[in-house]
N, CA, C and O atoms as CSV, one atom per row, in Angstrom:
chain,resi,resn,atom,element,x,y,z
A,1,UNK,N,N,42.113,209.521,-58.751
A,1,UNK,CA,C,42.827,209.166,-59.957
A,1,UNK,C,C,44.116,208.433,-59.570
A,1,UNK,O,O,44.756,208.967,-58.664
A,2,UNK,N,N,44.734,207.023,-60.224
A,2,UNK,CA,C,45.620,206.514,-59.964
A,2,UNK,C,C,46.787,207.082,-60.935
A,2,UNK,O,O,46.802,207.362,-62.133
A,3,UNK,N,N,47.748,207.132,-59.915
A,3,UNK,CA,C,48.781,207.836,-60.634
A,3,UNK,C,C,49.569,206.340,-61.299
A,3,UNK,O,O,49.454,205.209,-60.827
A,4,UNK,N,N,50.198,206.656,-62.252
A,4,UNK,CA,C,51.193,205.979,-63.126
A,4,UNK,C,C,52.060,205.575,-62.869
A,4,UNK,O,O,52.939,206.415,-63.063
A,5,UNK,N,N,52.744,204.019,-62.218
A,5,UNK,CA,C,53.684,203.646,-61.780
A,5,UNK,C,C,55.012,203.738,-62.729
A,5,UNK,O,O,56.158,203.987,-62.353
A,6,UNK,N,N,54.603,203.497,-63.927
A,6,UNK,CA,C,56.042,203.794,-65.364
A,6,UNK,C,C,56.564,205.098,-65.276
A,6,UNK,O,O,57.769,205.323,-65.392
A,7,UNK,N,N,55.323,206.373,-64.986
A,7,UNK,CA,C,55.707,207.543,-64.785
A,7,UNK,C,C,56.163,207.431,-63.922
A,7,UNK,O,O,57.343,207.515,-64.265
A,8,UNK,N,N,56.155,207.242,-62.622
A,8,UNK,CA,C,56.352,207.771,-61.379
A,8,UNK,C,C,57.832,207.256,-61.280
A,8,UNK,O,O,58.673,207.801,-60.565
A,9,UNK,N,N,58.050,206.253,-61.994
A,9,UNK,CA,C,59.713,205.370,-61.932
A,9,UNK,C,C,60.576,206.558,-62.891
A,9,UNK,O,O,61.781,206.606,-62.644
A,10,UNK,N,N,60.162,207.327,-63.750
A,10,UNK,CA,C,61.038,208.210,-64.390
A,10,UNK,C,C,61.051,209.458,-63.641
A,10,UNK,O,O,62.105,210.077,-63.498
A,11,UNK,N,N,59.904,209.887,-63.133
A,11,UNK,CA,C,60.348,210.847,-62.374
A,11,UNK,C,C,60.898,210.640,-61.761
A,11,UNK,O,O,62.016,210.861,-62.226
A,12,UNK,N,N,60.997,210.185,-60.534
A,12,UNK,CA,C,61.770,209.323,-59.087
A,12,UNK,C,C,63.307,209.352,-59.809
A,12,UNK,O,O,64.152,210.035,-59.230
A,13,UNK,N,N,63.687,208.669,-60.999
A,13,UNK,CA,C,65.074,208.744,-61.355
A,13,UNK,C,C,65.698,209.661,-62.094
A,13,UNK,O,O,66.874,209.530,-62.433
A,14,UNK,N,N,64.812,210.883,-62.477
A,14,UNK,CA,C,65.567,211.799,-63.239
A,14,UNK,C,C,65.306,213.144,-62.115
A,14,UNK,O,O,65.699,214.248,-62.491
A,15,UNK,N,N,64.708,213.038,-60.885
A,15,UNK,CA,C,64.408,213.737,-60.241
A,15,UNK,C,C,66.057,213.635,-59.102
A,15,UNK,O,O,66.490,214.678,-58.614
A,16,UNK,N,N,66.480,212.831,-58.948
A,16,UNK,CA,C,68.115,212.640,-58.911
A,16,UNK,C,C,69.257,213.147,-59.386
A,16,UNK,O,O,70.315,213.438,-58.827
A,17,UNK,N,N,68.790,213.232,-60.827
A,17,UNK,CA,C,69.938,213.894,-61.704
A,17,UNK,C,C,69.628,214.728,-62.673
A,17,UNK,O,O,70.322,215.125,-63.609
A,18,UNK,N,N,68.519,214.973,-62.382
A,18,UNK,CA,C,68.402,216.135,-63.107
A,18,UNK,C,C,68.517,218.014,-63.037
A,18,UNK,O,O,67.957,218.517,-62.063
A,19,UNK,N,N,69.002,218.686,-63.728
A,19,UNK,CA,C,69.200,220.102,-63.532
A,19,UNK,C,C,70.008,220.458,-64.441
A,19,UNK,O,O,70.308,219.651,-65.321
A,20,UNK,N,N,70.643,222.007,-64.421
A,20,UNK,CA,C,71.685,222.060,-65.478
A,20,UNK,C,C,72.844,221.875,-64.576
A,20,UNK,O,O,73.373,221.372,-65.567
A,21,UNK,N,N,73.577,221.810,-63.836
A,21,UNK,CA,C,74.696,221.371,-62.933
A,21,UNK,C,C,74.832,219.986,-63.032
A,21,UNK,O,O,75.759,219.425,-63.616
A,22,UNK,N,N,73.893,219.429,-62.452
A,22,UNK,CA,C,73.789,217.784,-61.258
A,22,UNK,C,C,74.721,216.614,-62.320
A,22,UNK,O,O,75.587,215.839,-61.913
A,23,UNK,N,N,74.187,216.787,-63.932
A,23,UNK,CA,C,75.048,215.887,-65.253
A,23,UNK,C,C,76.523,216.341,-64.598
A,23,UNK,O,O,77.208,215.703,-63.799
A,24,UNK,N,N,76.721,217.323,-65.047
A,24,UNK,CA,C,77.941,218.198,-65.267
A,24,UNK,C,C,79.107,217.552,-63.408
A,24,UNK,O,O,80.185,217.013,-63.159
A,25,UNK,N,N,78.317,217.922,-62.910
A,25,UNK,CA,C,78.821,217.750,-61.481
A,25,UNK,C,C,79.533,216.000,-61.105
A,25,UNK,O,O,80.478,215.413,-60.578
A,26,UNK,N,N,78.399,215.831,-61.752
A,26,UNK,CA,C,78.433,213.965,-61.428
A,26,UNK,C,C,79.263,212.989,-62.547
A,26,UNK,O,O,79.675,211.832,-62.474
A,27,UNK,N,N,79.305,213.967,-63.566
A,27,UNK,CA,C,80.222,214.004,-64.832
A,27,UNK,C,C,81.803,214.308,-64.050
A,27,UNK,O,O,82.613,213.385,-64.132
A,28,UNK,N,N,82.146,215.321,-63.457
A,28,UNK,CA,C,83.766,214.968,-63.120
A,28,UNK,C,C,84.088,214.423,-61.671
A,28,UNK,O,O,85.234,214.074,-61.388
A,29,UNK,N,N,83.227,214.368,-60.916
A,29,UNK,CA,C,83.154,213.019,-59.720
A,29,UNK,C,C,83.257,211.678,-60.694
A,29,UNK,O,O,84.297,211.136,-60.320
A,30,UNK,N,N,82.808,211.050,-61.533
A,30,UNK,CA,C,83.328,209.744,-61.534
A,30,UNK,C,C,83.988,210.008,-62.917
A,30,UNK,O,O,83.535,209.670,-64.011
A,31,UNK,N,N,85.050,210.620,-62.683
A,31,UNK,CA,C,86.600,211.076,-63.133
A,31,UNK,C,C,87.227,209.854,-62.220
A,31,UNK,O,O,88.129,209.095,-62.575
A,32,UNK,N,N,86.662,209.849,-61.191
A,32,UNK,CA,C,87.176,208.476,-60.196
A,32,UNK,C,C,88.029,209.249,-59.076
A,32,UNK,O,O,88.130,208.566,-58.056
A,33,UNK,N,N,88.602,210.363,-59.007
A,33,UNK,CA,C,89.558,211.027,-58.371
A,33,UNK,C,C,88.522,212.217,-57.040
A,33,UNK,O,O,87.922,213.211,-57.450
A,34,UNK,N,N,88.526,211.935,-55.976
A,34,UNK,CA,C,87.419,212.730,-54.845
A,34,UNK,C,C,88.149,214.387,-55.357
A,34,UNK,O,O,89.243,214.665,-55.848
A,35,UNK,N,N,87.041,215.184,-54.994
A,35,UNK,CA,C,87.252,216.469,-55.389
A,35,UNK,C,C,87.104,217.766,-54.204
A,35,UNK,O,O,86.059,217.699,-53.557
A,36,UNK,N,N,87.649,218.449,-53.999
A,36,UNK,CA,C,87.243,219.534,-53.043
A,36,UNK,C,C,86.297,220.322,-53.811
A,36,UNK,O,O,85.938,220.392,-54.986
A,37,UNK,N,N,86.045,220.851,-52.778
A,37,UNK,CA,C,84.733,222.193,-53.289
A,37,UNK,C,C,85.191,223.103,-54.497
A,37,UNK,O,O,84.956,222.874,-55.683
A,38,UNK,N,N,85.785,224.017,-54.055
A,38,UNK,CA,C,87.004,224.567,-54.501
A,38,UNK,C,C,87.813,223.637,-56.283
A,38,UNK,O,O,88.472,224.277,-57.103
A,39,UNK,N,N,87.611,222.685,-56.371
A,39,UNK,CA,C,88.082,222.053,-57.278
A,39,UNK,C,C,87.009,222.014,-57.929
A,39,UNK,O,O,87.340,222.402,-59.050
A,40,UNK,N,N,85.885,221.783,-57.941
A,40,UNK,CA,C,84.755,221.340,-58.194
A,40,UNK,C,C,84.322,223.378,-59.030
A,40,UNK,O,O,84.073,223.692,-60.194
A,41,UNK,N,N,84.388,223.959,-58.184
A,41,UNK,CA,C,84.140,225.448,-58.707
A,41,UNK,C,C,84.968,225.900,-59.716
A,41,UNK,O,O,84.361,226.651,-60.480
A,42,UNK,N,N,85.870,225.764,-59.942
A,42,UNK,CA,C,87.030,225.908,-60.943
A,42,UNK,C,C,86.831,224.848,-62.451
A,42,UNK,O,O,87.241,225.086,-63.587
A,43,UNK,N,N,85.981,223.529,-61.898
A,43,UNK,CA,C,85.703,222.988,-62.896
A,43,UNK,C,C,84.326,223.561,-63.924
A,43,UNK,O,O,83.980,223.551,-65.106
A,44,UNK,N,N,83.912,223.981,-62.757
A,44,UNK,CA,C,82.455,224.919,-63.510
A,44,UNK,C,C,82.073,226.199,-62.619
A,44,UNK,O,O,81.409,226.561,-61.647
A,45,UNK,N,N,83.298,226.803,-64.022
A,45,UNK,CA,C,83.192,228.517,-63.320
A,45,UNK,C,C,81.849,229.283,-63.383
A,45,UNK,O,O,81.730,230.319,-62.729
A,46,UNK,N,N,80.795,228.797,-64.172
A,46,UNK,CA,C,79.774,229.509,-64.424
A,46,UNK,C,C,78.730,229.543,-63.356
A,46,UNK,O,O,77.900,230.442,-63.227
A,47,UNK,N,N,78.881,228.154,-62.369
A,47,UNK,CA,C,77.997,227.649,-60.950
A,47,UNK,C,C,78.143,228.890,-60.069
A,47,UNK,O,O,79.252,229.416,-59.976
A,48,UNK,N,N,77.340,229.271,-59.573
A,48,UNK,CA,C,77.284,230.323,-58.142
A,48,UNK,C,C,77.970,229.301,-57.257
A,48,UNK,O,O,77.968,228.100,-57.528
A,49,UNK,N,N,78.615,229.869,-56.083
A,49,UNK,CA,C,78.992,229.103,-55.042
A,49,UNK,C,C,77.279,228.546,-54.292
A,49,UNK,O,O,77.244,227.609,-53.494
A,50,UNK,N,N,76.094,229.244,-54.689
A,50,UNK,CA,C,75.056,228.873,-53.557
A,50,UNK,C,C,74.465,227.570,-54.239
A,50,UNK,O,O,74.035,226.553,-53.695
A,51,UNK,N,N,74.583,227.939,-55.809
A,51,UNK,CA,C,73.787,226.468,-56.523
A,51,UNK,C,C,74.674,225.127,-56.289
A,51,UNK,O,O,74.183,224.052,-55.944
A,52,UNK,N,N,75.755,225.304,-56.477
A,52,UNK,CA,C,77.030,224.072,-56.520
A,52,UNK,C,C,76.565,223.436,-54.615
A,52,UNK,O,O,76.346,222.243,-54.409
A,53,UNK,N,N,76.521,224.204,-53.792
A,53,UNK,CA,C,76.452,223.839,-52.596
A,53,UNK,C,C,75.031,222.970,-52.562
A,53,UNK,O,O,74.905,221.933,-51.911
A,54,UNK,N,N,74.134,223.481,-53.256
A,54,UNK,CA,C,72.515,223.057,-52.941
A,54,UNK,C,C,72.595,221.547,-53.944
A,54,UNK,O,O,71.880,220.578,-53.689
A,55,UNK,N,N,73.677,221.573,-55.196
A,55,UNK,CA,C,73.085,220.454,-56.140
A,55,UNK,C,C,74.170,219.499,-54.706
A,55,UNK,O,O,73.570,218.620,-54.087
A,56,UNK,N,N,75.153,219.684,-54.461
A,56,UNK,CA,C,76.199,219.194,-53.646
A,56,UNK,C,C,75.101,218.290,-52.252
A,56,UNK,O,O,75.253,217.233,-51.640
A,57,UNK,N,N,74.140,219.260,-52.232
A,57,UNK,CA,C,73.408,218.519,-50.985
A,57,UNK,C,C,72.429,217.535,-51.036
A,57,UNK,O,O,72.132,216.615,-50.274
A,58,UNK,N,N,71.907,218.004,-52.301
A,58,UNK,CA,C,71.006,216.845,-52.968
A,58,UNK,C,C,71.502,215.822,-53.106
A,58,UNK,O,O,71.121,214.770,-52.593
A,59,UNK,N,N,72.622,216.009,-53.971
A,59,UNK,CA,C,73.194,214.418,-54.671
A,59,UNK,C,C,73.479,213.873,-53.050
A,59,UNK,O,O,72.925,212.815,-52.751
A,60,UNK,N,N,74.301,214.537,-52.024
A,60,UNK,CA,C,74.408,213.503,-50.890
A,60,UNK,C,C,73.411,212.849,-50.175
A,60,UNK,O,O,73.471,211.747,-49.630
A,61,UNK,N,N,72.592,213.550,-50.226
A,61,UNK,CA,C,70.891,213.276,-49.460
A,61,UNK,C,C,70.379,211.849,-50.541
A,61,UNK,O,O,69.747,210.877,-50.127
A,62,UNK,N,N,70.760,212.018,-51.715
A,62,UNK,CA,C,70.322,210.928,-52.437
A,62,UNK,C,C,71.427,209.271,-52.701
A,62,UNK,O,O,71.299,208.188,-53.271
A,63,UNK,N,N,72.513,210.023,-51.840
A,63,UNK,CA,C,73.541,209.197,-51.592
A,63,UNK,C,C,74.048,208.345,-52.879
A,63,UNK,O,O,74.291,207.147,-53.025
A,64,UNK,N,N,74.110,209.541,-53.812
A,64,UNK,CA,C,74.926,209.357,-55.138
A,64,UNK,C,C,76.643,210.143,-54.770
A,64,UNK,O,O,77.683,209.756,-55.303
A,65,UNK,N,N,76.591,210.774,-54.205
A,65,UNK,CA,C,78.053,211.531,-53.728
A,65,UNK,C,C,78.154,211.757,-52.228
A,65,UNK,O,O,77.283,212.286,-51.536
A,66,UNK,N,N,79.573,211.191,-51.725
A,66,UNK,CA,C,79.901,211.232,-50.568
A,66,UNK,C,C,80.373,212.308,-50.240
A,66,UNK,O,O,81.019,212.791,-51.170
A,67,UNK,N,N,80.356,213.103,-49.090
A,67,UNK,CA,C,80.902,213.826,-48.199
A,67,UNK,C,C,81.772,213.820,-47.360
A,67,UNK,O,O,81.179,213.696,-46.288
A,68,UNK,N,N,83.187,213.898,-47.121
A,68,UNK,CA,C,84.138,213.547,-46.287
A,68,UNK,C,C,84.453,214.684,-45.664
A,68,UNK,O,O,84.223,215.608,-46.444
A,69,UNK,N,N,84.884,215.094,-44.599
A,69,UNK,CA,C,84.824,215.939,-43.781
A,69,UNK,C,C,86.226,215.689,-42.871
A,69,UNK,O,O,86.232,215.004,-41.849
A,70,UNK,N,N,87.181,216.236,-43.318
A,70,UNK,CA,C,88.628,216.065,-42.149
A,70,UNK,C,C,88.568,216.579,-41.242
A,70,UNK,O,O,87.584,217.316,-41.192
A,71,UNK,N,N,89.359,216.583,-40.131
A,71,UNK,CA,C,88.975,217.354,-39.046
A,71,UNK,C,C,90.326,218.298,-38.794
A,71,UNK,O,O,90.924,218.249,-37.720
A,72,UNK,N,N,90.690,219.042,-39.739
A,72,UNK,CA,C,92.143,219.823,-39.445
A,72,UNK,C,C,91.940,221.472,-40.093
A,72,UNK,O,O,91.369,221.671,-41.165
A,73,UNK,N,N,92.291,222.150,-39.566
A,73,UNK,CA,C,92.040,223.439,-39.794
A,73,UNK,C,C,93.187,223.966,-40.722
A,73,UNK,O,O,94.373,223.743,-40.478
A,74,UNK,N,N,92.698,224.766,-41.935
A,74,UNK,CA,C,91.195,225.230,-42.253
A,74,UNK,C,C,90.474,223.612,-42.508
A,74,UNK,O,O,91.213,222.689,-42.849
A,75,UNK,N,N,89.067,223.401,-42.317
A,75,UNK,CA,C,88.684,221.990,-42.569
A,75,UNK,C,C,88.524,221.825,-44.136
A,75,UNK,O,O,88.109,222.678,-44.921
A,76,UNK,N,N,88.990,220.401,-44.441
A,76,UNK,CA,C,89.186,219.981,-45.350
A,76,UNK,C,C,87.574,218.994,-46.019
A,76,UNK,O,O,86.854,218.218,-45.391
A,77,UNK,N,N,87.508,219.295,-46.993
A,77,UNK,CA,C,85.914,218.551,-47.203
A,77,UNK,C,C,85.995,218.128,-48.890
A,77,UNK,O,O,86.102,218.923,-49.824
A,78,UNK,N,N,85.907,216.573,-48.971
A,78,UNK,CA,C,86.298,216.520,-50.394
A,78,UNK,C,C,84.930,215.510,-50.448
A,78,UNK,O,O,84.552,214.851,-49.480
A,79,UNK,N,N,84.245,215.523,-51.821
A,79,UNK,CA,C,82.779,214.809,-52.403
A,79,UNK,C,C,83.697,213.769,-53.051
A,79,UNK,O,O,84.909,213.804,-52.839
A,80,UNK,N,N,83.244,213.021,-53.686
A,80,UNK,CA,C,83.320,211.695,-54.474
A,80,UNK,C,C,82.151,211.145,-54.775
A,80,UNK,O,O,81.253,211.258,-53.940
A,81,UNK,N,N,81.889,210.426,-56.029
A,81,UNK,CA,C,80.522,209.103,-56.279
A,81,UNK,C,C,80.539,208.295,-55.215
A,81,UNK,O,O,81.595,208.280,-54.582
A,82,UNK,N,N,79.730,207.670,-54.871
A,82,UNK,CA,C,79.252,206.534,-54.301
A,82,UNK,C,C,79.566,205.255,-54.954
A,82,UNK,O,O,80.238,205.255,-55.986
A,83,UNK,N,N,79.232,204.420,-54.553
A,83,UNK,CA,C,78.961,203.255,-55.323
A,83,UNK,C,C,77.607,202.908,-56.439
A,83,UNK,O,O,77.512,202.395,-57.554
A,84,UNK,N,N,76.787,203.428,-55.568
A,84,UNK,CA,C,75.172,203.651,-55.780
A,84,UNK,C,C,75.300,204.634,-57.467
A,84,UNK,O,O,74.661,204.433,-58.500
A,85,UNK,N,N,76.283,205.602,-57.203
A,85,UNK,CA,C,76.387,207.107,-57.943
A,85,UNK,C,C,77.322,206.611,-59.338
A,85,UNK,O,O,77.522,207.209,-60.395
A,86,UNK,N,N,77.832,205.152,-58.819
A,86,UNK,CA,C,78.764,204.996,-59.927
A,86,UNK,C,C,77.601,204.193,-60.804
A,86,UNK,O,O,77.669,204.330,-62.025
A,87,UNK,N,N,76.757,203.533,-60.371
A,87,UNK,CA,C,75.588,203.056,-61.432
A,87,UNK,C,C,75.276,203.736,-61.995
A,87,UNK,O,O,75.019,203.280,-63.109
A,88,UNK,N,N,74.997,205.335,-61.862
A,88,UNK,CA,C,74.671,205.935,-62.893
A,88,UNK,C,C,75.154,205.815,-64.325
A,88,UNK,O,O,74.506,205.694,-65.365
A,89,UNK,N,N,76.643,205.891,-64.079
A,89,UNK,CA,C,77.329,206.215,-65.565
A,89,UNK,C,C,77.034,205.764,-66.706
A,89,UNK,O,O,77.276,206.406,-67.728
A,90,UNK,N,N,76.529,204.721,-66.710
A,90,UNK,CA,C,75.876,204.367,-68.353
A,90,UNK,C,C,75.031,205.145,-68.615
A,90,UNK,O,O,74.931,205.453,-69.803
A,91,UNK,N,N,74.270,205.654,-67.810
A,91,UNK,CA,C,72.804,206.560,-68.036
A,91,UNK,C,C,73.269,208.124,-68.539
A,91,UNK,O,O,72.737,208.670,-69.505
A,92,UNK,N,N,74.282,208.717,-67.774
A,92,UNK,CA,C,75.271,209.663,-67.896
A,92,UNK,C,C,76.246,209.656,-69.172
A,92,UNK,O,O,76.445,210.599,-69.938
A,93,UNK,N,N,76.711,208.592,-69.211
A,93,UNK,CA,C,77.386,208.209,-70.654
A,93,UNK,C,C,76.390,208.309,-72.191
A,93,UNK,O,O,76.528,208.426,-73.409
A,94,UNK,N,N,75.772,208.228,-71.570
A,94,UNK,CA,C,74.464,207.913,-72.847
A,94,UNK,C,C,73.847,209.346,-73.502
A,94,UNK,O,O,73.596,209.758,-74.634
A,95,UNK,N,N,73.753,209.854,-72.141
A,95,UNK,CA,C,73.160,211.215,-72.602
A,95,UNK,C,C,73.907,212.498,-72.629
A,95,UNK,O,O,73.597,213.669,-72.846
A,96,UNK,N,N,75.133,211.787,-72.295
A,96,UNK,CA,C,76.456,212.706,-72.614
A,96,UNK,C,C,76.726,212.375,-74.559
A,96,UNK,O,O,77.208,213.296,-75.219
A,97,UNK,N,N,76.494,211.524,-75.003
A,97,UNK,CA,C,76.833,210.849,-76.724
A,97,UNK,C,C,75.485,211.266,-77.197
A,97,UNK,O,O,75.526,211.780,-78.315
A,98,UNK,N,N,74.073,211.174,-76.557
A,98,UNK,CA,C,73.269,212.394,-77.197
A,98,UNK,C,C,73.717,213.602,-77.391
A,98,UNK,O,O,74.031,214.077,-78.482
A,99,UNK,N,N,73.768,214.230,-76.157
A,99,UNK,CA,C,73.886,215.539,-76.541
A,99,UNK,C,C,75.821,215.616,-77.430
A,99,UNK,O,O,76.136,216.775,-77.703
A,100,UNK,N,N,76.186,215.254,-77.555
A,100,UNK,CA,C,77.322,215.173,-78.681
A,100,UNK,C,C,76.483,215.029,-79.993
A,100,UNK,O,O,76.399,216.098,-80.599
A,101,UNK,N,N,75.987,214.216,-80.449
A,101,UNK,CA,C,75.010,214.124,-81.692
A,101,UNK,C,C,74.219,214.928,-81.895
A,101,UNK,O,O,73.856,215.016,-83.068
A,102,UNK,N,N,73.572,215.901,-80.853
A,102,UNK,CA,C,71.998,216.361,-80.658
A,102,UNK,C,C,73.120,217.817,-81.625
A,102,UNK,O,O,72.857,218.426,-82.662
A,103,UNK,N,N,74.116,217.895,-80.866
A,103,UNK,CA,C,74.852,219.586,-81.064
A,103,UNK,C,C,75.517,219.115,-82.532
A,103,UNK,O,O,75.475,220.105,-83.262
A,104,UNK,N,N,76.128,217.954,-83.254
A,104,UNK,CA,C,76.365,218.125,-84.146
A,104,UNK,C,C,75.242,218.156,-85.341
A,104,UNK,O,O,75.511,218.754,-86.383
A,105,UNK,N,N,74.312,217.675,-85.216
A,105,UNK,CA,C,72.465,217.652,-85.652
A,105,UNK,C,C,72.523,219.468,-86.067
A,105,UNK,O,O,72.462,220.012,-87.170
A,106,UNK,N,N,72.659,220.035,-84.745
A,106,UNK,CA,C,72.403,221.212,-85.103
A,106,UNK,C,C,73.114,222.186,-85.840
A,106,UNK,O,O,72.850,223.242,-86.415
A,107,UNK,N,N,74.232,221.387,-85.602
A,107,UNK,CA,C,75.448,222.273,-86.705
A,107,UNK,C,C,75.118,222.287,-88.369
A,107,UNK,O,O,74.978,223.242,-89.133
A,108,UNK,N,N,75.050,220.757,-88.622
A,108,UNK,CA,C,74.877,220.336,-89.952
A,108,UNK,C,C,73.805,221.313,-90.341
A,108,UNK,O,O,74.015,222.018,-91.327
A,109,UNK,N,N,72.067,221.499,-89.316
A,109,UNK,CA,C,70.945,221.671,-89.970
A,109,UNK,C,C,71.538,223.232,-90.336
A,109,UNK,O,O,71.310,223.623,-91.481
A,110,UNK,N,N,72.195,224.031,-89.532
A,110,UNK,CA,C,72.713,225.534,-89.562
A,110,UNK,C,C,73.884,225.281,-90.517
A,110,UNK,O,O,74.454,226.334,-90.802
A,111,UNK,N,N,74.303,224.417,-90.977
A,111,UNK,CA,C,75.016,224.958,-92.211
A,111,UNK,C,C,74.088,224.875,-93.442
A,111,UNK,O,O,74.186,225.594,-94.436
A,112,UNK,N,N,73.267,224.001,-93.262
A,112,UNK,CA,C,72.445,223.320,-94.932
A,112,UNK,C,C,71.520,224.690,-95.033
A,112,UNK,O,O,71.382,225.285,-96.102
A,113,UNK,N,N,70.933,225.098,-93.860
A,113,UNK,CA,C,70.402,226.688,-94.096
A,113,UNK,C,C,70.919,227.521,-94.273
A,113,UNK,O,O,70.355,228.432,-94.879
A,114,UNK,N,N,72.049,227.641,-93.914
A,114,UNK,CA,C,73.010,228.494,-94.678
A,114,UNK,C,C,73.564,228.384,-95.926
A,114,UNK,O,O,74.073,229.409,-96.378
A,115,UNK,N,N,73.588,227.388,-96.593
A,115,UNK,CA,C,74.192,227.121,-97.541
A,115,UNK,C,C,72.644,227.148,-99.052
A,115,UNK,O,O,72.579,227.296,-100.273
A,116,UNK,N,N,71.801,226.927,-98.007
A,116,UNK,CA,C,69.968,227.205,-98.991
A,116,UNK,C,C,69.964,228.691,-99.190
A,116,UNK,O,O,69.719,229.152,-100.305
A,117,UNK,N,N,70.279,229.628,-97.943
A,117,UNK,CA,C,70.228,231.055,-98.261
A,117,UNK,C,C,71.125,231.458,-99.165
A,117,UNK,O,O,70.669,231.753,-100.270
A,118,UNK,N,N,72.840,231.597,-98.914
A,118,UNK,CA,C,73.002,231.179,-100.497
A,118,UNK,C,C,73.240,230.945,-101.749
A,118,UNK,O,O,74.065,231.459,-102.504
A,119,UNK,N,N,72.388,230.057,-101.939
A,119,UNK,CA,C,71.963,229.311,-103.042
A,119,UNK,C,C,71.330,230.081,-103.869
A,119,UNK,O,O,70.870,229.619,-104.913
């Protein structure tokens, strides 16, 4: 069976950024400002230190976020976008203004049912 080249191009690119972190993560990296670990955990207190490290390794392996590595003790290690990682942002932007719409969608439909009950 031949697999689906249209499919295989969406998987391949949402297989990059996709998860519940990887948006979120790649969302305050191109803030434009490089981030420590530590900065990065504080931005999303809800991440385990083991998931933040694993989405952290992906995105570099996919060379959407850089890794810098100082050499001074305690060692210093700050991520940033790429260049590659900064193409994303329209795609990121986009489905950041969905889900803004998607959650006010749901507000409206939970008030109009509320407001049918009542009635």
């Amino acid at each position: 069976m031949q697999k689906n080249p249209v499919q295989c191009q969406f998987v391949a690119a949402l297989d990059s950024i996709v998860g519940k972190w990887k948006p979120i993560i790649l969302y305050h990296l191109l803030q434009g400002k490089p981030l420590r670990f530590n900065e990065l955990r504080r931005l999303l207190p809800d991440i385990t230190q083991r998931m933040l490290t694993l989405h952290l390794r992906e995105l570099e392996e996919e060379e959407i976020v850089k890794r810098v590595i100082y050499p001074q003790i305690p060692p210093k290690v700050e991520y940033s976008i790429t260049e590659y990682g900064m193409s994303l942002s329209p795609v990121l932007e986009t489905l950041h203004q969905c889900g803004v719409a998607h959650i006010e969608r749901k507000q409206l439909i939970k008030e109009k049912n509320e407001q049918t009950k009542t009635d």
